[in-house]
mmCIF entry with sequence, helices, sheets and N, C-alpha, C, O atoms, coordinates in Angstrom:
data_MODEL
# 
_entry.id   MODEL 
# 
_entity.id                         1 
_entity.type                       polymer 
_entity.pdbx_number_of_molecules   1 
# 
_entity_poly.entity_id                      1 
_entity_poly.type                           'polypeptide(L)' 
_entity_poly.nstd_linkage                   no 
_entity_poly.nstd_monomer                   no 
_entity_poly.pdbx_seq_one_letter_code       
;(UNK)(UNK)(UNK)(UNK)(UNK)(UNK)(UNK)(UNK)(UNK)(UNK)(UNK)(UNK)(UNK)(UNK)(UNK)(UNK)
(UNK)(UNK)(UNK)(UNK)(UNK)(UNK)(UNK)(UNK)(UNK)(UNK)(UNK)(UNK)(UNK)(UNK)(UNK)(UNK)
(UNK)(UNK)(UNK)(UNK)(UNK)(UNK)(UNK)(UNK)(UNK)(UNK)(UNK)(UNK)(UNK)
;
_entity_poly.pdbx_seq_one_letter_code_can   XXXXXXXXXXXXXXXXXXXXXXXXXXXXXXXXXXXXXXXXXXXXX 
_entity_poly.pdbx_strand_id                 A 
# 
loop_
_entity_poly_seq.entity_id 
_entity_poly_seq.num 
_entity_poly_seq.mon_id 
_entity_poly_seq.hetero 
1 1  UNK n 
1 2  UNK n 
1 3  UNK n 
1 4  UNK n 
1 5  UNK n 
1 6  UNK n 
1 7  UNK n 
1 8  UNK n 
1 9  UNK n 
1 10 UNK n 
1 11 UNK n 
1 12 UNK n 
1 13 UNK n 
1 14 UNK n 
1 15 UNK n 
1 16 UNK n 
1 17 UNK n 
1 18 UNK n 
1 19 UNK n 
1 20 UNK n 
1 21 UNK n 
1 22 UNK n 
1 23 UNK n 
1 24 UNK n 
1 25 UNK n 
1 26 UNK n 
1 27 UNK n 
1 28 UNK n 
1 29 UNK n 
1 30 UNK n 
1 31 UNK n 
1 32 UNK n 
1 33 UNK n 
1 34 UNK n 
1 35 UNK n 
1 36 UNK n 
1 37 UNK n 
1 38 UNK n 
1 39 UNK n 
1 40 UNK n 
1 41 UNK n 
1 42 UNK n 
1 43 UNK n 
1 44 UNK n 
1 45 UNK n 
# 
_struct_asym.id          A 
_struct_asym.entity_id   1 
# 
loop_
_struct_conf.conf_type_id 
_struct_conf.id 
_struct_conf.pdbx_PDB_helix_id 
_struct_conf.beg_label_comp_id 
_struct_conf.beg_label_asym_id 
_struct_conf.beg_label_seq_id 
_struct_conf.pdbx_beg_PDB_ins_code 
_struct_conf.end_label_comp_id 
_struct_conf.end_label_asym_id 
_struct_conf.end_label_seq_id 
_struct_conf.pdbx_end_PDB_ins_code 
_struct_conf.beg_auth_comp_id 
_struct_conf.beg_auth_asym_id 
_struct_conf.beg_auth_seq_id 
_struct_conf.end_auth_comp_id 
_struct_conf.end_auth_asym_id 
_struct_conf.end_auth_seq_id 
_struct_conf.pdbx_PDB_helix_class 
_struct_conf.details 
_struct_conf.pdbx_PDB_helix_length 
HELX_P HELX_P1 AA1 UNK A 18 ? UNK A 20 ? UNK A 18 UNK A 20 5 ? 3 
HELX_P HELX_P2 AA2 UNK A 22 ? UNK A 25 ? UNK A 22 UNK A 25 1 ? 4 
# 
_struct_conf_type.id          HELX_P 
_struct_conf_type.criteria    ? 
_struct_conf_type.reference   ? 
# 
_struct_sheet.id               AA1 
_struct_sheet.type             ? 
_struct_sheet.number_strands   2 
_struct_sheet.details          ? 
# 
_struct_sheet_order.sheet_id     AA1 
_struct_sheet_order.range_id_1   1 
_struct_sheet_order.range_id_2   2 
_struct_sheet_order.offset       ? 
_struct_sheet_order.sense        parallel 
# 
loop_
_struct_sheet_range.sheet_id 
_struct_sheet_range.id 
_struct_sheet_range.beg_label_comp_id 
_struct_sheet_range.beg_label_asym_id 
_struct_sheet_range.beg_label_seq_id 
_struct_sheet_range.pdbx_beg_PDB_ins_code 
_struct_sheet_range.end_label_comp_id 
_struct_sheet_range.end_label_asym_id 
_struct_sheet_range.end_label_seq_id 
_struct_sheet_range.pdbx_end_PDB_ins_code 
_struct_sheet_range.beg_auth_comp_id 
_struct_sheet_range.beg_auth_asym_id 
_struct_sheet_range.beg_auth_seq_id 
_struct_sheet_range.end_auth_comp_id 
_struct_sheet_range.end_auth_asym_id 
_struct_sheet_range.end_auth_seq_id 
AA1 1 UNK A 8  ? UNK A 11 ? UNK A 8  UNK A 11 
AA1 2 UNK A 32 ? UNK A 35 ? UNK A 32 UNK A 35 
# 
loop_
_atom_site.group_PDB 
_atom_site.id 
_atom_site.type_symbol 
_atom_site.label_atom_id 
_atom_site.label_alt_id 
_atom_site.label_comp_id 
_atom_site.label_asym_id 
_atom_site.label_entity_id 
_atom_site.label_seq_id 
_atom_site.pdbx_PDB_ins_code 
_atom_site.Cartn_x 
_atom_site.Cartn_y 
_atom_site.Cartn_z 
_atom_site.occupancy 
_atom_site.B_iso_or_equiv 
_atom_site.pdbx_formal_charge 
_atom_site.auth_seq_id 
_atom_site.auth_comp_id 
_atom_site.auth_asym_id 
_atom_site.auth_atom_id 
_atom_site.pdbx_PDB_model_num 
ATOM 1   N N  . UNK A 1 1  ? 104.850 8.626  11.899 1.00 0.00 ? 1  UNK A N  1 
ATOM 2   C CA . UNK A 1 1  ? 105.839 9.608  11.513 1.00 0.00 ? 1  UNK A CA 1 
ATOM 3   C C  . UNK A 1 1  ? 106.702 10.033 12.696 1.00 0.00 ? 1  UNK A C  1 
ATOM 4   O O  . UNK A 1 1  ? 107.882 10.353 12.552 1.00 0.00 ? 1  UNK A O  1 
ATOM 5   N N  . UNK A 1 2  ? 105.956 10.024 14.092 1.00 0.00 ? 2  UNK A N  1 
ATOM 6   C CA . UNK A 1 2  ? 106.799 10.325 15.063 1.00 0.00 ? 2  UNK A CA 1 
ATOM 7   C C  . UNK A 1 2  ? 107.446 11.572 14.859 1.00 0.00 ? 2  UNK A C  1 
ATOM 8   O O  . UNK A 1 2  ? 108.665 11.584 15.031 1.00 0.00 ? 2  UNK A O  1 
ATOM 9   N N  . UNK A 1 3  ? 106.760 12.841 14.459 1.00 0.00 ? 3  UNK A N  1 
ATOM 10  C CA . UNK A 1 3  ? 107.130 13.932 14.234 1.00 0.00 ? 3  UNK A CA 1 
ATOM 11  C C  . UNK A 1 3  ? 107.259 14.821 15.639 1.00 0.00 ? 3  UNK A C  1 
ATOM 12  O O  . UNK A 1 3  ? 107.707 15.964 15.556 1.00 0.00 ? 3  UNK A O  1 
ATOM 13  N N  . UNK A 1 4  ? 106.781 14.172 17.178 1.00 0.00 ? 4  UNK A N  1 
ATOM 14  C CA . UNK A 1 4  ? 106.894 14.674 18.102 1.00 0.00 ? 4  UNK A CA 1 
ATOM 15  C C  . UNK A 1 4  ? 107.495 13.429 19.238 1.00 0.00 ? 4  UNK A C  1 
ATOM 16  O O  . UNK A 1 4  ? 107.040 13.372 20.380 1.00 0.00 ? 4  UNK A O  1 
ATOM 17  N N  . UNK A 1 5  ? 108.156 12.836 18.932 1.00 0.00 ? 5  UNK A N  1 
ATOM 18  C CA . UNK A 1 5  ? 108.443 11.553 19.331 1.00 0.00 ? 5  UNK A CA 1 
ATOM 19  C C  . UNK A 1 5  ? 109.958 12.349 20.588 1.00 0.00 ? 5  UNK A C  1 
ATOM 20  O O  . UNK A 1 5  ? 110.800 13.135 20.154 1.00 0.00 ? 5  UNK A O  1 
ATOM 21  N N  . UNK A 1 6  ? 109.926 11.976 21.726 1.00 0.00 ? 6  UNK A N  1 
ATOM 22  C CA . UNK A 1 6  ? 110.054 12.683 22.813 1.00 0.00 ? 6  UNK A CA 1 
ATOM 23  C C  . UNK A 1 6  ? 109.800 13.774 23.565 1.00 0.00 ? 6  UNK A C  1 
ATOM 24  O O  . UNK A 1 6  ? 110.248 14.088 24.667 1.00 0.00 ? 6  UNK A O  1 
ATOM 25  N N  . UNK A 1 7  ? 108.759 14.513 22.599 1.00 0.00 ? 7  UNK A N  1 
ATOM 26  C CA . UNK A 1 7  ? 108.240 15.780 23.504 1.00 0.00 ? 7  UNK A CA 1 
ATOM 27  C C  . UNK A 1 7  ? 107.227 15.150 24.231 1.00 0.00 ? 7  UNK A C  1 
ATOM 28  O O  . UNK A 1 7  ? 106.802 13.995 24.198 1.00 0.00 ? 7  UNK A O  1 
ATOM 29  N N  . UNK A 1 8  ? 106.871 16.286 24.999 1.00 0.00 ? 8  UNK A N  1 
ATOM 30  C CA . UNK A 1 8  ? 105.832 16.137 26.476 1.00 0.00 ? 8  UNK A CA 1 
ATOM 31  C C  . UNK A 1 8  ? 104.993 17.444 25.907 1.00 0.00 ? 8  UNK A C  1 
ATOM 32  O O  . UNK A 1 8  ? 105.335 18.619 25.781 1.00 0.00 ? 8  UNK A O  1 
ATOM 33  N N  . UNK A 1 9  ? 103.763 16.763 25.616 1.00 0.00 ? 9  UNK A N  1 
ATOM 34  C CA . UNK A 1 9  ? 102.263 17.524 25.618 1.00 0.00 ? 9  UNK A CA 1 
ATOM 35  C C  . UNK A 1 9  ? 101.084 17.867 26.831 1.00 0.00 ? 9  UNK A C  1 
ATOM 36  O O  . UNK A 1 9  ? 100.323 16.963 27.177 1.00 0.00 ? 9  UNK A O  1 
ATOM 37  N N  . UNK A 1 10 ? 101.027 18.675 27.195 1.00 0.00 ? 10 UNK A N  1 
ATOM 38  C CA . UNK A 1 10 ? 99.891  19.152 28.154 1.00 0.00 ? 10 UNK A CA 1 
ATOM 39  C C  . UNK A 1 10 ? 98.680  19.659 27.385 1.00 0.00 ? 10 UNK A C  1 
ATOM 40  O O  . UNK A 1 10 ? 98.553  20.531 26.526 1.00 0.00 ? 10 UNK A O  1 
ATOM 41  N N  . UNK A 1 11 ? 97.624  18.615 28.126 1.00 0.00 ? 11 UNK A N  1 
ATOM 42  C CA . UNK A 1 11 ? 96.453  18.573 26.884 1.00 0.00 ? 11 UNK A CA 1 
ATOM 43  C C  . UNK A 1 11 ? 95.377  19.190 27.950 1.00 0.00 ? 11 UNK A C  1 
ATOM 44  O O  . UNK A 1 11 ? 95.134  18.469 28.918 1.00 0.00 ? 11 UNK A O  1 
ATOM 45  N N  . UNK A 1 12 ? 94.715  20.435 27.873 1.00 0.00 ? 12 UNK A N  1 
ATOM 46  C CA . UNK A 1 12 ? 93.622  20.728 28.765 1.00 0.00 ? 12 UNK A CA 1 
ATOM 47  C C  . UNK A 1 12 ? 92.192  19.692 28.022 1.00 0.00 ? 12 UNK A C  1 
ATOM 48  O O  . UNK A 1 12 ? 92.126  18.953 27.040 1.00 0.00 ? 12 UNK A O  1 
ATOM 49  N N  . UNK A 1 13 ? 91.242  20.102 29.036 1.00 0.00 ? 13 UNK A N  1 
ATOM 50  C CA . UNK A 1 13 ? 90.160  19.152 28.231 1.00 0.00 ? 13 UNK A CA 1 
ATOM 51  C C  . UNK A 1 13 ? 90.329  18.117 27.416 1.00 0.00 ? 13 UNK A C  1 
ATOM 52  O O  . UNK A 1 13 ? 89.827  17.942 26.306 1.00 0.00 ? 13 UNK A O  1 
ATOM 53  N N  . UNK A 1 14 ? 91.253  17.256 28.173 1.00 0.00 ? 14 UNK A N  1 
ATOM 54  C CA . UNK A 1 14 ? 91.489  15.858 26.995 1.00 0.00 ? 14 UNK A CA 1 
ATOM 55  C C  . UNK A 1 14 ? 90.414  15.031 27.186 1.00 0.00 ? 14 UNK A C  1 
ATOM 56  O O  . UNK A 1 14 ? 90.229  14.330 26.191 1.00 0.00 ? 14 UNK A O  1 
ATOM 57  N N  . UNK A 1 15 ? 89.431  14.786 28.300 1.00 0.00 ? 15 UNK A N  1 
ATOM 58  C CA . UNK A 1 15 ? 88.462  13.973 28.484 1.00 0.00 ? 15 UNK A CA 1 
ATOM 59  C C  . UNK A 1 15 ? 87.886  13.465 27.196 1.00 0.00 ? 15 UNK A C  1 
ATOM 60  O O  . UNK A 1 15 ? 88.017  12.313 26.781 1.00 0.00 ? 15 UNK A O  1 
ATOM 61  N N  . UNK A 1 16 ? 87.030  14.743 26.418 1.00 0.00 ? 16 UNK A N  1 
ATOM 62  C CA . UNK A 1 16 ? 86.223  14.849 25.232 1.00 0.00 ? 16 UNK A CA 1 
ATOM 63  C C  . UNK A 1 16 ? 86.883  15.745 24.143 1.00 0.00 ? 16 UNK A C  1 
ATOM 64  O O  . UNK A 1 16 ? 87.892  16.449 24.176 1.00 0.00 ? 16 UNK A O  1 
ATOM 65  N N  . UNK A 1 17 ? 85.915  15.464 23.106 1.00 0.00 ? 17 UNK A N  1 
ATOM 66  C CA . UNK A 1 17 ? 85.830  15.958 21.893 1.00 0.00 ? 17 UNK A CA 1 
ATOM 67  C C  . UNK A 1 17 ? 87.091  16.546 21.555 1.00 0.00 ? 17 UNK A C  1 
ATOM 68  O O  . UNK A 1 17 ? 87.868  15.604 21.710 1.00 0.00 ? 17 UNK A O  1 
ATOM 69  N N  . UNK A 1 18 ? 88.012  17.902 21.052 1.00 0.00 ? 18 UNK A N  1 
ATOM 70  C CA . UNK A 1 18 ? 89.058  18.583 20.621 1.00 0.00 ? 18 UNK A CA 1 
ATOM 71  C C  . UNK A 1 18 ? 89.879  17.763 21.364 1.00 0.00 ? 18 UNK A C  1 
ATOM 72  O O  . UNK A 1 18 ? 90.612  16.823 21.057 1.00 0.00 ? 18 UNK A O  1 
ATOM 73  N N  . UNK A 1 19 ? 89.585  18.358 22.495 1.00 0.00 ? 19 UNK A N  1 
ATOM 74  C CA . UNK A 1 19 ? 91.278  17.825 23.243 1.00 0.00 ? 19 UNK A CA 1 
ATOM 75  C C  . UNK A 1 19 ? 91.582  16.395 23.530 1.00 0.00 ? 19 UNK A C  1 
ATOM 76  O O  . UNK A 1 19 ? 92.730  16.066 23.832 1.00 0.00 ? 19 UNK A O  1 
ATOM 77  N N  . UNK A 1 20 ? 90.423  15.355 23.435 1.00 0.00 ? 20 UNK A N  1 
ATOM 78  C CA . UNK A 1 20 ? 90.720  13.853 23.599 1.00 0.00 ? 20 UNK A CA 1 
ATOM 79  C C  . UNK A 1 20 ? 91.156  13.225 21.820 1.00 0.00 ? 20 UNK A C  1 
ATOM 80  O O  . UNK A 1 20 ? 91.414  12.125 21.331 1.00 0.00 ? 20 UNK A O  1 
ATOM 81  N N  . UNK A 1 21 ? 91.060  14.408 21.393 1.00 0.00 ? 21 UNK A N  1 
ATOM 82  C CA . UNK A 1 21 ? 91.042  14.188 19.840 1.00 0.00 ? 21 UNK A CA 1 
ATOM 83  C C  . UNK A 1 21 ? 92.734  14.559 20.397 1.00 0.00 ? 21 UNK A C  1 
ATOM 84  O O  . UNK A 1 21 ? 93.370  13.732 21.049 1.00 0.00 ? 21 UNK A O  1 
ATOM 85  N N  . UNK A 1 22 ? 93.212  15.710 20.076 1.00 0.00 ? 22 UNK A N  1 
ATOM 86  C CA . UNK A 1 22 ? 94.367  16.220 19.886 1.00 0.00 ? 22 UNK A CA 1 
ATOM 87  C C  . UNK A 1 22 ? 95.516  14.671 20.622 1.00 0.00 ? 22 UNK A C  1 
ATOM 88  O O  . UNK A 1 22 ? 96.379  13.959 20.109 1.00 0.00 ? 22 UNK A O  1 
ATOM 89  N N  . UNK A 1 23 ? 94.733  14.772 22.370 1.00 0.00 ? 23 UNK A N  1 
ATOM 90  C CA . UNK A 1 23 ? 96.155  13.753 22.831 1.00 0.00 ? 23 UNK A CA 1 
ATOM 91  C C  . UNK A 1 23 ? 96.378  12.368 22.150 1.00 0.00 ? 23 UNK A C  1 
ATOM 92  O O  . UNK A 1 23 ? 97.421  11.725 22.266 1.00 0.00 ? 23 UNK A O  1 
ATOM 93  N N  . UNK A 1 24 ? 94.910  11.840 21.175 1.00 0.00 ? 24 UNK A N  1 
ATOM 94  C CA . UNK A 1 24 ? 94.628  10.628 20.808 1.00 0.00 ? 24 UNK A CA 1 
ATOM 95  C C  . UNK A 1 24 ? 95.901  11.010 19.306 1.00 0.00 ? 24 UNK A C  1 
ATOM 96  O O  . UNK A 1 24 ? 96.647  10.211 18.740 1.00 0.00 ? 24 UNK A O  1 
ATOM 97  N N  . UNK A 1 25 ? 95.796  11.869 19.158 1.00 0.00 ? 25 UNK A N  1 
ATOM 98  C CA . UNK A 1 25 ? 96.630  11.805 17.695 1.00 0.00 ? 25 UNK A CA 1 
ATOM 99  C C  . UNK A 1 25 ? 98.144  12.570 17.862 1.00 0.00 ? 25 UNK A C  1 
ATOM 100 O O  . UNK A 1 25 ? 98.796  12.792 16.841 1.00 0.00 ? 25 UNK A O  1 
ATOM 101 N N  . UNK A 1 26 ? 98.736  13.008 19.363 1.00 0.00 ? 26 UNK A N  1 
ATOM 102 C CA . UNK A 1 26 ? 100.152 13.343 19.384 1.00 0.00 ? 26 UNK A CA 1 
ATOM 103 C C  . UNK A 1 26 ? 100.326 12.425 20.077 1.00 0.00 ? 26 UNK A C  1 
ATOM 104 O O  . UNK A 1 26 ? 101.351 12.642 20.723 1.00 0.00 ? 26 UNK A O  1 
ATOM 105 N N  . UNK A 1 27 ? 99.875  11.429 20.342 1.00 0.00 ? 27 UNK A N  1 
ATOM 106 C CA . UNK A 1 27 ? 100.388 10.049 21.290 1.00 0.00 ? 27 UNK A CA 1 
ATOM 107 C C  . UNK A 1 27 ? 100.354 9.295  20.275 1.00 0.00 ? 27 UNK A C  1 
ATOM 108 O O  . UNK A 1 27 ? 101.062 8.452  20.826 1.00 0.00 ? 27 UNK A O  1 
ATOM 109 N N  . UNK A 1 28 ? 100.092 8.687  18.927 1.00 0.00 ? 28 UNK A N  1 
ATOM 110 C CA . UNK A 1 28 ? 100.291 8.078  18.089 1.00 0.00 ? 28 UNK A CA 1 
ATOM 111 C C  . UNK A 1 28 ? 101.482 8.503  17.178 1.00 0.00 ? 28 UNK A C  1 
ATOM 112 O O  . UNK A 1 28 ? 102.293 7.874  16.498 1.00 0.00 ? 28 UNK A O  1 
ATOM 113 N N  . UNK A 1 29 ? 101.254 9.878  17.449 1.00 0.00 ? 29 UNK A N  1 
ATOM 114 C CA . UNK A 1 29 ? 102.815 10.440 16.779 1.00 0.00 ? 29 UNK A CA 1 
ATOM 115 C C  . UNK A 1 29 ? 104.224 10.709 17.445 1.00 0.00 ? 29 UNK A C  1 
ATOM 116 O O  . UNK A 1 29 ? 105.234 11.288 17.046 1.00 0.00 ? 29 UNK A O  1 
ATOM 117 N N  . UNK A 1 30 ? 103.831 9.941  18.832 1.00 0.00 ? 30 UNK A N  1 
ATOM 118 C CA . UNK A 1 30 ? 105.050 9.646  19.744 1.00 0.00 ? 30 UNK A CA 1 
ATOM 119 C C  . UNK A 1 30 ? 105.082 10.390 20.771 1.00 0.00 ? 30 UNK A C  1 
ATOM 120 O O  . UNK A 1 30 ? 105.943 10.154 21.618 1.00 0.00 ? 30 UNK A O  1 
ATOM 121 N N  . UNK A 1 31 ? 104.185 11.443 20.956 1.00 0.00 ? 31 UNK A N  1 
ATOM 122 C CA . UNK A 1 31 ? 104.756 12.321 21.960 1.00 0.00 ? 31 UNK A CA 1 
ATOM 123 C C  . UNK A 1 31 ? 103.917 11.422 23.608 1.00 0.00 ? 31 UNK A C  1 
ATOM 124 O O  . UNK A 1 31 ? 102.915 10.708 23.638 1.00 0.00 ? 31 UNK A O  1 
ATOM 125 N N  . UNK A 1 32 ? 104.647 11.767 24.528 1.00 0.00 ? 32 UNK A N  1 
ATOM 126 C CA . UNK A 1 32 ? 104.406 11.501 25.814 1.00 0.00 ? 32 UNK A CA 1 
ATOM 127 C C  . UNK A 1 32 ? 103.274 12.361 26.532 1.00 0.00 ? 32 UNK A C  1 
ATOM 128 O O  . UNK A 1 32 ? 103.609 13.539 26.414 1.00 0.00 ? 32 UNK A O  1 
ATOM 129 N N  . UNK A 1 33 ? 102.128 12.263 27.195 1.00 0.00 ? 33 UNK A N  1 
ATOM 130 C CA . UNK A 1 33 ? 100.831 13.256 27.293 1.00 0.00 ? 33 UNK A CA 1 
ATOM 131 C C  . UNK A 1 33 ? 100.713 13.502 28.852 1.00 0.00 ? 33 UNK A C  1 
ATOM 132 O O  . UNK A 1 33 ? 101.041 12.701 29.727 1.00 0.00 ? 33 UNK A O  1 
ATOM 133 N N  . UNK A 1 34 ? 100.113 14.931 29.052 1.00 0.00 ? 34 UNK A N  1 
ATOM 134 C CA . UNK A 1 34 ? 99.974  15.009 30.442 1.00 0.00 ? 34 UNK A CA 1 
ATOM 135 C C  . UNK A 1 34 ? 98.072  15.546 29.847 1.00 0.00 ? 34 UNK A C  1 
ATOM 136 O O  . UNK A 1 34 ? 97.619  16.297 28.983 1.00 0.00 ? 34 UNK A O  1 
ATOM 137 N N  . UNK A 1 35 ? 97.553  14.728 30.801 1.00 0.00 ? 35 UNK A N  1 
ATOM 138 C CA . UNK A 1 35 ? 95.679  15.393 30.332 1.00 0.00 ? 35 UNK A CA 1 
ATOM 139 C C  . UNK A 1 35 ? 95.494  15.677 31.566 1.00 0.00 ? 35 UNK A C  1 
ATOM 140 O O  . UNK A 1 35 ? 95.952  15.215 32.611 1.00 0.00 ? 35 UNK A O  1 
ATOM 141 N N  . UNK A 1 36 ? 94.487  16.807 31.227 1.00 0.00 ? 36 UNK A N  1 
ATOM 142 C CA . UNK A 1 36 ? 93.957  17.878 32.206 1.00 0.00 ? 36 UNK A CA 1 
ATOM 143 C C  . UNK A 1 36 ? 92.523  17.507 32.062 1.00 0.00 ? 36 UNK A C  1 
ATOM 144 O O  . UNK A 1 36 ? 92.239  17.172 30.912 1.00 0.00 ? 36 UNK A O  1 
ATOM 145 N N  . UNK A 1 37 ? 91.735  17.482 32.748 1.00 0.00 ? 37 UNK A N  1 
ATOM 146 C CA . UNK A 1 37 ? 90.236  17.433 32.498 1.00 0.00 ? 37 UNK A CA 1 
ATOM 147 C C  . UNK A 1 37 ? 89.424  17.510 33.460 1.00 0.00 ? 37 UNK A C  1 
ATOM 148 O O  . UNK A 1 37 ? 89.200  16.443 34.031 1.00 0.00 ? 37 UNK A O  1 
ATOM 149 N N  . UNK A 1 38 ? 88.713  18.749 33.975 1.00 0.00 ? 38 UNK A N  1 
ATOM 150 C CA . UNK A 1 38 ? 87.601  18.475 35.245 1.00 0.00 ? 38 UNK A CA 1 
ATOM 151 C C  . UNK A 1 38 ? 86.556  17.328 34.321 1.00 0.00 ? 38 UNK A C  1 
ATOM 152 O O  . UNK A 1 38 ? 85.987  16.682 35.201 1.00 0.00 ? 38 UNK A O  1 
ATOM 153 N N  . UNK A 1 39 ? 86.313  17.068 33.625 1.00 0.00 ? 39 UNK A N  1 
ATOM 154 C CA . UNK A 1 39 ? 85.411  16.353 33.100 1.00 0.00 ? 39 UNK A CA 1 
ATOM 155 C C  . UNK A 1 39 ? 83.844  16.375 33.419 1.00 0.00 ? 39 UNK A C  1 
ATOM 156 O O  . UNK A 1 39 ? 82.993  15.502 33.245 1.00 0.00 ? 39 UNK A O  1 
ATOM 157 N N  . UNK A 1 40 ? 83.762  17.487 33.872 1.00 0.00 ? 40 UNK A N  1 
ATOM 158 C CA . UNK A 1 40 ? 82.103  17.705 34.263 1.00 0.00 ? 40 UNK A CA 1 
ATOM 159 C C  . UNK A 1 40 ? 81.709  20.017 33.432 1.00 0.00 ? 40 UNK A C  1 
ATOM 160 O O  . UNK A 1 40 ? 82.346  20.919 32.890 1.00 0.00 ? 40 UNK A O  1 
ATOM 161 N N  . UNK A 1 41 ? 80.408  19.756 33.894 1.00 0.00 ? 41 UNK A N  1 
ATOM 162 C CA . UNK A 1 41 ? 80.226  20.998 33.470 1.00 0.00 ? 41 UNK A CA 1 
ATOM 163 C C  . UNK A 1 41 ? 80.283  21.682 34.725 1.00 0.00 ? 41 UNK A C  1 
ATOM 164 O O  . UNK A 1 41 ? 79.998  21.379 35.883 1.00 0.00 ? 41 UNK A O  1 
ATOM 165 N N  . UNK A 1 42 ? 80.919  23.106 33.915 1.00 0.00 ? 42 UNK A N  1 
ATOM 166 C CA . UNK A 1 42 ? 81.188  24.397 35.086 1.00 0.00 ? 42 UNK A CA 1 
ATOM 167 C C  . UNK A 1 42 ? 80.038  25.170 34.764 1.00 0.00 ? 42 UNK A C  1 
ATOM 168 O O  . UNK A 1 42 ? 79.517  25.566 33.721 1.00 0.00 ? 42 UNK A O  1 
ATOM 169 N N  . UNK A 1 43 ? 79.744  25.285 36.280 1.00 0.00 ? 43 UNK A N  1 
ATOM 170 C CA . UNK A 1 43 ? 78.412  26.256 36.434 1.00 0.00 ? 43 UNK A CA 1 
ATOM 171 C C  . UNK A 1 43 ? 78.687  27.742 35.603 1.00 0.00 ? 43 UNK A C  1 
ATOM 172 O O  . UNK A 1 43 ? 77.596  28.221 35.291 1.00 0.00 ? 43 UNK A O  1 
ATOM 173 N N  . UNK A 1 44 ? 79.741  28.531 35.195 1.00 0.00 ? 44 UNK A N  1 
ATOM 174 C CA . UNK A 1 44 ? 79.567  29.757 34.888 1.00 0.00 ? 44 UNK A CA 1 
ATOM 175 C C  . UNK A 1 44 ? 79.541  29.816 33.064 1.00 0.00 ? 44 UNK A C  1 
ATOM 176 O O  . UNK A 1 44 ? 79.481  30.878 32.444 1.00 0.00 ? 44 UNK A O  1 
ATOM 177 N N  . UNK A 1 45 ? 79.597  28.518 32.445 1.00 0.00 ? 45 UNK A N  1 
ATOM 178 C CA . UNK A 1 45 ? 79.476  28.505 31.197 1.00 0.00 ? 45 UNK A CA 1 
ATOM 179 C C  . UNK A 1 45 ? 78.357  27.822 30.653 1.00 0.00 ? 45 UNK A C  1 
ATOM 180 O O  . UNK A 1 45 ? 78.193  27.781 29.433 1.00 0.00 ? 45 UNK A O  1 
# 
């Protein structure tokens, strides 16, 4: 559908689960992705 087809997405936590979900499905719908991800666990959570 390309319903975002030249925007620019900033995806926190794209590594996993939600957010590797979210950039996996606005990059099929065209948009261009910036991913954020420490990809490990933070000691205070």
């Amino acid at each position: 559908m390309n319903r975002v087809a030249g925007k620019v997405v900033l995806i926190t936590g794209a590594a996993r689960g939600q957010g590797r979900s979210h950039a996996v499905h606005l990059a099929d719908e065209g948009a261009d992705i910036i991913a954020f991800d420490l990809c490990e666990d933070i000691a205070s959570n």
